[in-house]
N, C-alpha and C positions, 0 to 999 in steps of 0.2 A: 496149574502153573501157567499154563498159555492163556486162561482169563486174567492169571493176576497182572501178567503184561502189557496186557490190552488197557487194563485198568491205568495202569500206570503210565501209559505213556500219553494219553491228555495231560495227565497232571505234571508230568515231567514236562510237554510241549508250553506249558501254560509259563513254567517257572522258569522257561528258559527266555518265553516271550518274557515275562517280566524282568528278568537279569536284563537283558538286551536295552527293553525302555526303559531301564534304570543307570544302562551305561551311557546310551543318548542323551537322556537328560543331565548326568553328571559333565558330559561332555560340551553340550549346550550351556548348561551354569558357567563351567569352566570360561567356554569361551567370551561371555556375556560378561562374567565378571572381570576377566582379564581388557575386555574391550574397552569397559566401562572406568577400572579401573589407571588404564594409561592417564590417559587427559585431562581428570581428576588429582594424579598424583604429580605430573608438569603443572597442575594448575598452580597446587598446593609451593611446589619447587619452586615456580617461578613468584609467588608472593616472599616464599620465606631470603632467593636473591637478593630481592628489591629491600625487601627490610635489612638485609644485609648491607649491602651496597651503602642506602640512606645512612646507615650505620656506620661506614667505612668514612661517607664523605664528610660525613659532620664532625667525626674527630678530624679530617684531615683539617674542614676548616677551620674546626678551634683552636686545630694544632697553626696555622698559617695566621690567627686572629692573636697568638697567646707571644709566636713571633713577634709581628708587628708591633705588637703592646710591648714587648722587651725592649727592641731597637727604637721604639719611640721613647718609652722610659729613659734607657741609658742617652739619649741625645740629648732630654731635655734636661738630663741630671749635668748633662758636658756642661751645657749651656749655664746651665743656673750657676756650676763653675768657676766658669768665665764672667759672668756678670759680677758675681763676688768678687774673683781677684780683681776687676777691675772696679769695681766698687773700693774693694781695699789700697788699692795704686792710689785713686784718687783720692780718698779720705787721706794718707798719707800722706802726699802730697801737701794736699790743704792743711791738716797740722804742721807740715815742716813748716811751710811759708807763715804760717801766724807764729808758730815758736821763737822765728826769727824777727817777726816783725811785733808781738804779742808790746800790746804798751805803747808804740814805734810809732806815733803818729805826728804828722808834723802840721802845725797848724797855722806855720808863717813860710816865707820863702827860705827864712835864719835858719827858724829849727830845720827846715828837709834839708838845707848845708849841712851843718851838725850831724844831719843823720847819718847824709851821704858818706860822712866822712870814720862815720863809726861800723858802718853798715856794709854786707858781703852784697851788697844789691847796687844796682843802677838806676835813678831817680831822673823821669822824666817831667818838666811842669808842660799845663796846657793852661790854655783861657777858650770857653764857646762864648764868643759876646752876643750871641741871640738864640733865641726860639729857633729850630732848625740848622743851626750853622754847625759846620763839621770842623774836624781838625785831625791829621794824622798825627801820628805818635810809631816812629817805626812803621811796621808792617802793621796796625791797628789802627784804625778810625773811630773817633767819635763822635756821637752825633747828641746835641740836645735836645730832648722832645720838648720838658716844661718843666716851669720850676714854682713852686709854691711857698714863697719867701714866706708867709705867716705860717705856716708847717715847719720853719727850715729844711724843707724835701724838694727834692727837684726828679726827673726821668730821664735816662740818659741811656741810647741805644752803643752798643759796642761791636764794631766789624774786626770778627780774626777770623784764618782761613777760610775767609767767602762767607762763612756764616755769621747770622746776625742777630743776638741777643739785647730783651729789654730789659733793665734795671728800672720798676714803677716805684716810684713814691719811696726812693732813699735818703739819708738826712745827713747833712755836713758834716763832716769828720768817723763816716763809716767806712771802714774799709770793704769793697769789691771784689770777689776774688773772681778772675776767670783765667780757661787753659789756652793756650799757643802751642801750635803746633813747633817741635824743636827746642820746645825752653822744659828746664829740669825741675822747675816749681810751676805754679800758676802766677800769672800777673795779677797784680794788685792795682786797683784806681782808687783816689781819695779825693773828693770835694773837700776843700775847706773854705771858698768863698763860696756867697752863694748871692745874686742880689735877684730885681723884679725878670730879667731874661738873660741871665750871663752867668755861669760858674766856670770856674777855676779850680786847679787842683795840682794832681801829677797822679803817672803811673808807674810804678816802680818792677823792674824785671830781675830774671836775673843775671850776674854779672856778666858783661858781655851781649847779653842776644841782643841787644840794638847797638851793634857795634861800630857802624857806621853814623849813628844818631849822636850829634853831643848833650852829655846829661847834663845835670845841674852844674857839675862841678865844670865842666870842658865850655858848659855854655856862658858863665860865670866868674870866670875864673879870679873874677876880681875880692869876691863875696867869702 
């Protein structure tokens, strides 16, 4: 009995030394992998952030990009709008004035009597007896640039509200239409004479805006 003891307890000392280096080393693993594994796993953490993040900003800015793209749509839709109805004012406009003048042309100082006297309008004559000479009419200016007697065409500049339009290469008894500021049609100009540097004509408003101006009939009154 007391050999068997003796026998057994190297072998008992051997396997407890081994449990032992086996607890050490499970504990060393432990620890190594637990070391190893922090820094590794914030590394992994902080990539997956960042992809996050990236992620978060890009919809914010397509969301701020999808914005912008609405409020510039709807503006330019105001816009476009606005350009039509005023697109539409003025076409209107420009038909009233021909409906009422449509045919209406007067190509002596007789007929624009006649007309005046048929007509819901006020008829103004002018004469430019040169290349460059002006003439008011009301609150509007004209100016002659040139006139091209074998064309029967002449160029005639027109000042309203400070600004200043060119009529190129127009022809005797066409009617002109341009706008005034305060008048409810557009004004009308008509050449009917036309010679080598001089035309004549009239510009016809409507009733009243050159109120202070006498027309045909006030300036005339004999005719």
């Amino acid at each position: 009995m007391t050999k068997t003891r003796s026998t057994l307890r190297p072998v008992l000392r051997f396997v407890a030394s081994v449990l032992m280096t086996s607890g050490v080393l499970m504990l060393a693993d432990a620890g190594i992998t637990l070391a190893w594994q922090e820094p590794v796993s914030a590394f992994f953490a902080a990539q997956e952030q960042g992809k996050l993040n990236n992620e978060l900003s890009k919809k914010a800015s397509t969301e701020d990009v999808n914005k912008v793209s609405t409020d510039a749509n709807a503006k330019i839709g105001d816009l476009s709008n606005d350009l039509a109805g005023t697109k539409k004012d003025l076409t209107d406009a420009l038909t009233g004035t021909k409906g009422e003048l449509s045919g209406a042309i007067a190509r002596t100082h007789d007929e624009l009597v006649a007309l005046a006297h048929k007509s819901d309008r006020d008829y103004f004559e002018f004469t430019l007896a040169r290349r460059g000479g002006r003439q008011k009419v009301g609150t509007v200016t004209l100016i002659l640039r040139k006139t091209t007697p074998k064309k029967n065409q002449f160029t005639v500049g027109i000042i309203s509200d400070d600004q200043t339009t060119e009529r190129k290469d127009k022809s005797v008894n066409e009617p002109l239409y341009f706008l005034a500021r305060g008048a409810s049609t557009p004004l009308e100009l008509v050449v009917n004479k036309l010679s080598k540097d001089s035309i004549s004509g009239y510009v016809s408003t409507p009733k009243g805006f050159f109120a202070s101006v006498p027309n045909v009939l006030q300036a005339r009154p004999e005719s």
